[in-house]
TORBA-33635 format. One line per 5 residues: number of its first residue (from 1); their letters; for each residue x, z, y of N, C-alpha, C. Coordinates in steps of 0.2 Angstrom, whole numbers, plus 5000, padded with zeros to 4 digits. Atoms other than C-alpha are relative to their C-alpha. Layout:
<recs>
NUM	A	X,Z,Y,X,Z,Y,X,Z,Y | ...
</recs>
This chain:
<recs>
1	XXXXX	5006,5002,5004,4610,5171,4706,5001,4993,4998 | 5000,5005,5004,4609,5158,4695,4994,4997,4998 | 5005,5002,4997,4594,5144,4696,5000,4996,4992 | 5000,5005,5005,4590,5134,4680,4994,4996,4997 | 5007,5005,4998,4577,5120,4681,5004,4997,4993
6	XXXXX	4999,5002,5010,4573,5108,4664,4997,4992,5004 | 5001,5006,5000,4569,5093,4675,5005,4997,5009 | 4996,5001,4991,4579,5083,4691,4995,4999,5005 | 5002,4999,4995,4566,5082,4701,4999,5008,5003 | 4999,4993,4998,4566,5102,4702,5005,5000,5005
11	XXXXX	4996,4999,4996,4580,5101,4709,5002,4998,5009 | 4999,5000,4994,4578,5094,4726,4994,5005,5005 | 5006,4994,4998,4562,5106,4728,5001,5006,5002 | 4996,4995,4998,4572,5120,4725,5005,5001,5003 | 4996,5001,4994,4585,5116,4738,4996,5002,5003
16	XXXXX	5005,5002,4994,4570,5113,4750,5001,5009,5002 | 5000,4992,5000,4568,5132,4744,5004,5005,5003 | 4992,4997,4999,4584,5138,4746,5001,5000,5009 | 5000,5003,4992,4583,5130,4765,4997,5005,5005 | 5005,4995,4995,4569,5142,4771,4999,5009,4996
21	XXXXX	4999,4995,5002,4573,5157,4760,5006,5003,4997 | 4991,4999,5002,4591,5164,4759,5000,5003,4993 | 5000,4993,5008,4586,5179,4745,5000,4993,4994 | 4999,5001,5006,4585,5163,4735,5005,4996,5000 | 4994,5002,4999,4601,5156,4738,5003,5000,4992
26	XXXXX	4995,5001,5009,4612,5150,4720,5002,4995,5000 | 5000,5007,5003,4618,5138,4709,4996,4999,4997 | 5003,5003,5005,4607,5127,4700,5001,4996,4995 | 4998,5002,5007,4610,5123,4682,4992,4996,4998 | 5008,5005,5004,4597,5107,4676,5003,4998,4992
31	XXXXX	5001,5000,5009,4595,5108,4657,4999,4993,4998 | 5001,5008,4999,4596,5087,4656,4996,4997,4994 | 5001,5002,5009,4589,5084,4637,4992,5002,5001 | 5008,5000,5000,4570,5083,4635,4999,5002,4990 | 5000,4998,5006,4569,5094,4620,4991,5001,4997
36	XXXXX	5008,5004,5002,4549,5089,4619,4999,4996,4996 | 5002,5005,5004,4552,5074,4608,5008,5001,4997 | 4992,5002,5005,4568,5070,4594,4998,5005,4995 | 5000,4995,5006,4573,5080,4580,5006,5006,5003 | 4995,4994,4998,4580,5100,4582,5002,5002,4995
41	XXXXX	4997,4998,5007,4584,5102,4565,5006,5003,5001 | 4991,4998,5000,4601,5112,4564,5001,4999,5005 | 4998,5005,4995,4600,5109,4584,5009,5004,5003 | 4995,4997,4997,4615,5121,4587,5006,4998,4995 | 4996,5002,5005,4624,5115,4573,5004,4992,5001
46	XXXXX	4997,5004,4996,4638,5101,4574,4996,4991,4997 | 5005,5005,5000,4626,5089,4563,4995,4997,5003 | 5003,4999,4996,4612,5092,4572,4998,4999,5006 | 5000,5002,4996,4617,5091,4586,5003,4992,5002 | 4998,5007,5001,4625,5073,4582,4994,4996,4999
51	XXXXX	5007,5004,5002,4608,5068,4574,4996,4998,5008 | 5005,5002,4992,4600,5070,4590,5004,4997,5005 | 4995,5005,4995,4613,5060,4601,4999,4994,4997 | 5003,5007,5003,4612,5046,4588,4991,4998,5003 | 5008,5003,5000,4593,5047,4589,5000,4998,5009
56	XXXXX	5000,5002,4994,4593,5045,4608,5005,4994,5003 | 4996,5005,5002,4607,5034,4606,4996,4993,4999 | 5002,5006,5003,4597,5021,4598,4993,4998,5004 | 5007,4999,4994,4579,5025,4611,5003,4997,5006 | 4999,5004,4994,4590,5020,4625,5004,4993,5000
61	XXXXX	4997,5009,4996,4597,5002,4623,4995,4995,5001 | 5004,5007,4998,4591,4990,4630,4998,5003,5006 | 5004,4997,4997,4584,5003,4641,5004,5000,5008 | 4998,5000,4994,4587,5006,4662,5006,5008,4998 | 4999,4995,4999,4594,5022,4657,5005,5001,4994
66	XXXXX	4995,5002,5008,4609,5015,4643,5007,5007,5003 | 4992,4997,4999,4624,5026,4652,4999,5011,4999 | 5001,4992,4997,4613,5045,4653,5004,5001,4992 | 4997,4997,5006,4619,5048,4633,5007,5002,5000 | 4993,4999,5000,4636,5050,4640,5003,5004,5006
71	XXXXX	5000,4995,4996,4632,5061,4653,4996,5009,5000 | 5004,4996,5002,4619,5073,4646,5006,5005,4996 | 4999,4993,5004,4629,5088,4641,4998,5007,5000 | 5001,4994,4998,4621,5103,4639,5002,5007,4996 | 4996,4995,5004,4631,5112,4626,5005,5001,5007
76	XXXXX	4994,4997,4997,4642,5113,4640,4997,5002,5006 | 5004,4998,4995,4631,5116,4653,4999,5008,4999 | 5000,4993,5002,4626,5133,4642,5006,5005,4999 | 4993,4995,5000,4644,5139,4640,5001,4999,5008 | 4997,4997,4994,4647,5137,4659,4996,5005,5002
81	XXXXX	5005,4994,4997,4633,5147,4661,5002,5006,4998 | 4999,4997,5002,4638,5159,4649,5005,5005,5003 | 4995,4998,4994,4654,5161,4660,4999,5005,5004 | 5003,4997,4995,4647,5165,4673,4996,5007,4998 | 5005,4994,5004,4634,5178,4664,5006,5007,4997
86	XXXXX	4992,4994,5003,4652,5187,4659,4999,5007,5007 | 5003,5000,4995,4649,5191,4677,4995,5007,5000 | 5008,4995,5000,4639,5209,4676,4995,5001,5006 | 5004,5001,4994,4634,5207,4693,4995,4995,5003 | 5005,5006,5000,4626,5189,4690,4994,5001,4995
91	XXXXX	5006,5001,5006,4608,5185,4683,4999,4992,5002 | 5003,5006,5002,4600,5171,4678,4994,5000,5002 | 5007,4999,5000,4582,5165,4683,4999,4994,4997 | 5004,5007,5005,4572,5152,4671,4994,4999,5003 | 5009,5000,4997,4559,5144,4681,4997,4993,4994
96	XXXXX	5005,5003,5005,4545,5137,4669,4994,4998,5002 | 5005,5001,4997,4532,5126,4672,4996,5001,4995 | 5004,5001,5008,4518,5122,4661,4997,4994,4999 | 5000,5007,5003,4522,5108,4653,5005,5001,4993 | 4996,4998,5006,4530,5105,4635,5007,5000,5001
101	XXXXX	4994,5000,4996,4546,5101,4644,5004,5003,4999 | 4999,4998,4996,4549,5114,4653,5000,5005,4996 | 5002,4995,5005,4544,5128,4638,5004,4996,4994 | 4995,4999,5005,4553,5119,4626,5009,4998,5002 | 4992,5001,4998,4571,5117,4636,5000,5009,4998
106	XXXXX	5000,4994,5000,4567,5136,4639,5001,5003,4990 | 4997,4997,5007,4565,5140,4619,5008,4998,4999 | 4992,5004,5002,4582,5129,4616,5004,5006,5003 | 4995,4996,4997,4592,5138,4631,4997,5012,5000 | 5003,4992,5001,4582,5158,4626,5005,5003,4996
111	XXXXX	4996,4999,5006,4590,5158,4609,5008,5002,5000 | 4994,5000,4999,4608,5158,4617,5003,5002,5005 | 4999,4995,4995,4606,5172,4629,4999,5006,4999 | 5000,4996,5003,4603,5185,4620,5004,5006,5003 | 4994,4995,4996,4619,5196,4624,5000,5000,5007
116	XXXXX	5000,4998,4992,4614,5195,4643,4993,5001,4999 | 5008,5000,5001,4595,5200,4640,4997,5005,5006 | 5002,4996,4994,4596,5213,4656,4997,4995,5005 | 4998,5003,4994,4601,5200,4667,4995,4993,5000 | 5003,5006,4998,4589,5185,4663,4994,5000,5000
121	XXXXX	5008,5000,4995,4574,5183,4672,4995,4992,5000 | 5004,5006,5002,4558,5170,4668,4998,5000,5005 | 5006,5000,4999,4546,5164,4680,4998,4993,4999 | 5003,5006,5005,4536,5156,4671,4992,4999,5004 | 5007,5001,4995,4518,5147,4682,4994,4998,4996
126	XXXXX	5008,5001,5004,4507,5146,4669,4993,5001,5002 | 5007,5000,4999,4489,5144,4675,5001,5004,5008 | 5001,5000,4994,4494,5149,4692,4999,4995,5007 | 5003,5004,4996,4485,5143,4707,5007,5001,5006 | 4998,5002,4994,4495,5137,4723,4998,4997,5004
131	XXXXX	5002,5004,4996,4493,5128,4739,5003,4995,5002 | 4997,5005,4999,4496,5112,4741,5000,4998,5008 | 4998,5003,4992,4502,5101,4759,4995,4999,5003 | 5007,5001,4999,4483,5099,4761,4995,5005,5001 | 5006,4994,5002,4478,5118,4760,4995,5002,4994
136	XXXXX	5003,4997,5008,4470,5117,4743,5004,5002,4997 | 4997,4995,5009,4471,5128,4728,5002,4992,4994 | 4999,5002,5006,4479,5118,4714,5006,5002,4994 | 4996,4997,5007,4486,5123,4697,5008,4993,4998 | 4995,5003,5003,4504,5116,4694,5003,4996,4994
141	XXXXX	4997,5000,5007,4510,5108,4679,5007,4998,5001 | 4993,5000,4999,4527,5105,4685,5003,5002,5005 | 4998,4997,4994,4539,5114,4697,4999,4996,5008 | 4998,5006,4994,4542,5098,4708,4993,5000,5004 | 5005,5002,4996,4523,5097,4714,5000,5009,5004
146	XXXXX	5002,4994,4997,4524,5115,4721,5003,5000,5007 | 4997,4999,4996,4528,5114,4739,5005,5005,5001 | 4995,4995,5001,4544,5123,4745,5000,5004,5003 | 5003,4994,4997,4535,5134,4756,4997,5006,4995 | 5003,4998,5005,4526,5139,4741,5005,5005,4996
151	XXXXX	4998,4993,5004,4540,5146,4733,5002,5008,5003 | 4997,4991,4995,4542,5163,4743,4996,5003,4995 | 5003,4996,5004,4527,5167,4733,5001,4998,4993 | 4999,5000,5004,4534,5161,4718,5006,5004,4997 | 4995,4998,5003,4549,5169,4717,4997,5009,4997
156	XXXXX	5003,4994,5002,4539,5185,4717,5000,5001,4991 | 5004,5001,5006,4534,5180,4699,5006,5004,4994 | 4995,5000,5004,4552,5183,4692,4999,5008,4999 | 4999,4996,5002,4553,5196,4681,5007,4999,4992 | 4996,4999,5005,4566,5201,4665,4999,4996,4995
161	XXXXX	5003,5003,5006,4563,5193,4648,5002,5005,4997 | 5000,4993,5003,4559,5207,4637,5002,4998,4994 | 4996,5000,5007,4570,5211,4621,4993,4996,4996 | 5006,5003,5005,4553,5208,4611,5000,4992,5002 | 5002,5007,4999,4551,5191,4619,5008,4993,4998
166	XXXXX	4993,5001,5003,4571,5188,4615,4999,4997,4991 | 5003,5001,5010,4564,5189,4596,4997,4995,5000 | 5006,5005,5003,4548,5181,4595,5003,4995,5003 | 4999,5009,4998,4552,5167,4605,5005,4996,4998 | 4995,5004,5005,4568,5165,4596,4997,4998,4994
171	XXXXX	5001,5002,5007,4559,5165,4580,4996,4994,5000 | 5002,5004,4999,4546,5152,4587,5004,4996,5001 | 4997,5009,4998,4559,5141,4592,5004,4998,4992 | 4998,5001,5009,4567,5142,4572,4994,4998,4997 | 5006,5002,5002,4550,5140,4566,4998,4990,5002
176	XXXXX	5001,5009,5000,4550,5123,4576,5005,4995,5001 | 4994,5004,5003,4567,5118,4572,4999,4998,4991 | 4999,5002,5008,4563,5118,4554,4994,4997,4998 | 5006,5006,4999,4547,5108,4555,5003,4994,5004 | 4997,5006,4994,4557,5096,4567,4996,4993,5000
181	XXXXX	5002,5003,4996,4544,5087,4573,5003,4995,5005 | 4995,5008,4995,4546,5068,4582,4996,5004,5008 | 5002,4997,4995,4534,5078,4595,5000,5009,5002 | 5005,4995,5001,4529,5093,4601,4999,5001,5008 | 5004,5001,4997,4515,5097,4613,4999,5009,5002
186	XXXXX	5001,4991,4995,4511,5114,4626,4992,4998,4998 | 5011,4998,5000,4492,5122,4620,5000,5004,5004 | 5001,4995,4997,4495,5134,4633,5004,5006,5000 | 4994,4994,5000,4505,5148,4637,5007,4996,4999 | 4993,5002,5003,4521,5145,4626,4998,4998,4995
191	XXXXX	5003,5003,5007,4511,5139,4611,5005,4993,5000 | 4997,5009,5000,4522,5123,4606,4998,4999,4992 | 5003,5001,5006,4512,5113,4592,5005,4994,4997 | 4998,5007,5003,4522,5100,4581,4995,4995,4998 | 5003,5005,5001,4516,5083,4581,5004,4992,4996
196	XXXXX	4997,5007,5005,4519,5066,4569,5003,4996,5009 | 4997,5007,4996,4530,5052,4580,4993,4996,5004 | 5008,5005,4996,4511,5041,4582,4996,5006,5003 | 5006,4998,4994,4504,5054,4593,4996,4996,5005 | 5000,5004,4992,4504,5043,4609,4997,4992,4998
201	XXXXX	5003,5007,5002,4501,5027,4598,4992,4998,5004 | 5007,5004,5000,4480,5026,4601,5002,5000,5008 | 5001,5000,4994,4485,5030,4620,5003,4993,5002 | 4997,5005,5000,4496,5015,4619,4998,4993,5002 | 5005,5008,5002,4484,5003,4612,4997,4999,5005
206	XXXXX	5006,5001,4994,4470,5007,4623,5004,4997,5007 | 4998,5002,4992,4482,5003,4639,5000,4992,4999 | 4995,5009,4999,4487,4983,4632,4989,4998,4994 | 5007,5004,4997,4473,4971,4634,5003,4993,4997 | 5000,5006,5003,4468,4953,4626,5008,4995,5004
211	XXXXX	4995,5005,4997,4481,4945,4640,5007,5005,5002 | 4994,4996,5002,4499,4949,4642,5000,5005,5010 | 5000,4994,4991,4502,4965,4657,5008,5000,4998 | 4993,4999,4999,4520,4967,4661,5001,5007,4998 | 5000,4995,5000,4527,4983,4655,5000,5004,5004
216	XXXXX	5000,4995,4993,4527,4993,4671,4995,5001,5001 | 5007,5000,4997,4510,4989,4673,4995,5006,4993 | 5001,4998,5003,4506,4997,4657,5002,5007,5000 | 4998,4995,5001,4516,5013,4659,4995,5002,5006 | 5006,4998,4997,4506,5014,4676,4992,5001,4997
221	XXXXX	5006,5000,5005,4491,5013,4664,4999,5008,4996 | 4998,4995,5007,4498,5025,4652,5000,5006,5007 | 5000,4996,4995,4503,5038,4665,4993,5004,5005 | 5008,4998,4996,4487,5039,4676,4994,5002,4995 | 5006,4996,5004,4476,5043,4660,5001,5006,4994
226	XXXXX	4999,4994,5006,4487,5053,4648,5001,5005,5003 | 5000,4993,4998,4485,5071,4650,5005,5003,5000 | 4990,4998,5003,4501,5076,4639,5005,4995,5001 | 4993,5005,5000,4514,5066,4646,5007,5000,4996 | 4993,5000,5003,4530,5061,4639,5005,4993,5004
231	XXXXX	4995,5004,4997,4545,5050,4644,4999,4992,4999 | 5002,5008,4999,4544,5031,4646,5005,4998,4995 | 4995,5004,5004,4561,5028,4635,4994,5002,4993 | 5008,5000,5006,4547,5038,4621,4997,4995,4998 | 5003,5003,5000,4535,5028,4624,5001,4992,4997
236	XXXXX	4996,5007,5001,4545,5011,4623,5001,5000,4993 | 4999,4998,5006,4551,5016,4607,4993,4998,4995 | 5005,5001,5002,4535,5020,4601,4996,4992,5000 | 5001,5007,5000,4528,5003,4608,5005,4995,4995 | 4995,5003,5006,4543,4994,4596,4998,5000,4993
241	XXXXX	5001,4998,5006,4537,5002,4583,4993,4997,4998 | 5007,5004,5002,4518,4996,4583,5001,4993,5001 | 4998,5008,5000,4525,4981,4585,5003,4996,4995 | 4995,5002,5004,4535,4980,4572,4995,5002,4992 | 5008,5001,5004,4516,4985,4563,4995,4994,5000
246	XXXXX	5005,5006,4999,4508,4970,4569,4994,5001,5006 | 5006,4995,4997,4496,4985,4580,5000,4994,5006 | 4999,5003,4992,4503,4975,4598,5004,4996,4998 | 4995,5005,4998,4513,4962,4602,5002,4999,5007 | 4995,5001,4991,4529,4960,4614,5003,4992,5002
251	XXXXX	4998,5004,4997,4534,4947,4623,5006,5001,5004 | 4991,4997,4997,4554,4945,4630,5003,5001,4996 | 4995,4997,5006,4569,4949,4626,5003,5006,5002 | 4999,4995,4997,4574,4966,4627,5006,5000,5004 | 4993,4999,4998,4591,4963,4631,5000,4996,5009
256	XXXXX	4999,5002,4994,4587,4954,4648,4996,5005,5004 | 5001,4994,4996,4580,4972,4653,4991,5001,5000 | 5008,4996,5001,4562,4981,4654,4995,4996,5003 | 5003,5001,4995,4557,4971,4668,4997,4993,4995 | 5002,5008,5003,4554,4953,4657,4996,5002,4993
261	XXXXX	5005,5000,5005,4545,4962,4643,4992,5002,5003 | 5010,4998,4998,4524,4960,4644,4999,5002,4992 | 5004,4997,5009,4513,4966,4629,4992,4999,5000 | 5006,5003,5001,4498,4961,4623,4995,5003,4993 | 5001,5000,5005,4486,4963,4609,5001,4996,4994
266	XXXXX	4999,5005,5005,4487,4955,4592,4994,4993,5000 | 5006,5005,5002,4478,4937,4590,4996,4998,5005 | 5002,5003,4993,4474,4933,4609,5005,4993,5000 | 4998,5006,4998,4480,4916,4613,5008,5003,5004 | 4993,4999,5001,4500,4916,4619,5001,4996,5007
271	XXXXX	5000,5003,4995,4497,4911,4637,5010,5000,5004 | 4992,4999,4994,4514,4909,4652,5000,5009,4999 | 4999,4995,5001,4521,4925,4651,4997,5003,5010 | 5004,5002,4992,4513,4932,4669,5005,5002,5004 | 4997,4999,4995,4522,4933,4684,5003,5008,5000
276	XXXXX	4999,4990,4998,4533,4951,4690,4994,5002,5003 | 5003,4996,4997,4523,4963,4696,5002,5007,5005 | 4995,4992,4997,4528,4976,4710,4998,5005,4998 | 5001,4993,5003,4526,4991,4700,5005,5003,4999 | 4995,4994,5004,4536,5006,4697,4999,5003,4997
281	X	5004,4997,5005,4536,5014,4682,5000,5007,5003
</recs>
């Protein structure tokens, strides 16, 4: 059996899993690429797929995260998988949360399995209630918050992915490669809506205030209000760019790292830049 999560915190939860239940013993394959934001245009194509390396290319400098572009391979991740799926006696499971993430890793790697369609099994937790380390019900949006006692009744969920769902979801995911959208956003189920690049913008604004907040302190800002989340390297991006509209203003230099830039509004006074702050983003 074959285990393949779309974010790395899955992955130490599903061990946990693996620990207290042997039937789910495997390897796990993490689909590294946050196919939620960038361009998919021609994403199987050798253009394409360069376009979008460049575009992340150019999101992480300056960034904590400058060497991931050099380790994120998931063309190769899918032919190892494929290998293995050679394998008549191997299956696949896609576990899927409900988050944009996690449904659009799953369109990207659906499309490219095709010729194994017996063998590869969804479970997908949409609108399913769990119990969390507290004994309450609560509804998951990503694999990681689901205790690993909780997955016994998870596993139950996996079922086949049916020829039909082979199609349609292959055709949805062409439909929003050729829209190639700077975002796109989970309405539920598997619905993925394409959105402009300034999605997150007005979320941005609202976090940065007349005086200058450290970046960290903003992302903890950002984070605890926004609903549809997305990635901080995004985010930063986006911030550069209202920046380079006159919307915000940043203070620092990028190149001495995330931790020296603050942000402010446009037109407030230009106080000391203010002290670190112990925050994680």
């Amino acid at each position: 059996m074959i285990h393949i999560v779309f974010q790395e915190a899955d992955l130490e939860t599903l061990q946990k899993a693996m620990a207290l239940d042997e039937k789910l013993q495997g390897e796990i394959i993490h689909i590294k690429d946050d196919f939620a934001v960038g361009p998919i245009a021609d994403i199987y194509e050798t253009e394409g797929y360069q376009a979008r390396r460049d575009w992340w290319k150019k999101l992480l400098e300056g960034s904590p995260y400058t060497e991931q572009i050099n380790i994120v391979d998931d063309k190769l991740a899918v032919h190892q998988l494929i290998e293995k799926l050679k394998d008549e006696n191997e299956q696949a499971w896609i576990w899927m949360a409900s988050n944009q993430h996690d449904v659009c890793g799953y369109y990207w790697l659906i499309s490219q399995l095709k010729d194994y369609e017996s063998r590869i099994f969804i479970l997908s937790l949409n609108n399913l209630p769990f119990i969390n380390e507290k004994g309450g019900i609560f509804y998951p949006v990503d694999l990681f918050e689901i205790p690993p006692k909780e997955f016994l009744k998870a596993k139950k969920l996996a079922r086949p992915v049916t020829i039909s769902e082979f199609e349609l979801d292959g055709d949805e995911w062409k439909k929003l490669c050729s829209e190639n959208g700077s975002i796109r956003i989970l309405e539920g189920g598997k619905k993925i809506q394409s959105k402009e690049a300034s999605f997150y913008d007005d979320k941005i604004i609202a976090a940065v205030v007349k005086e200058p907040q450290k970046l960290n302190k903003i992302f903890q800002t950002l984070f605890g209000k926004m609903k549809v989340h997305t990635g901080d390297v995004f985010l930063v991006w986006r911030m550069k760019e209202l920046a380079n509209e006159g919307r915000i203003e940043l203070i620092g230099d990028w190149n001495n790292g995330w931790k020296e830039i603050s942000l402010k509004l446009p037109g407030s006074e230009d106080p000391v830049t203010p002290k670190e702050e112990n925050i994680s983003a």
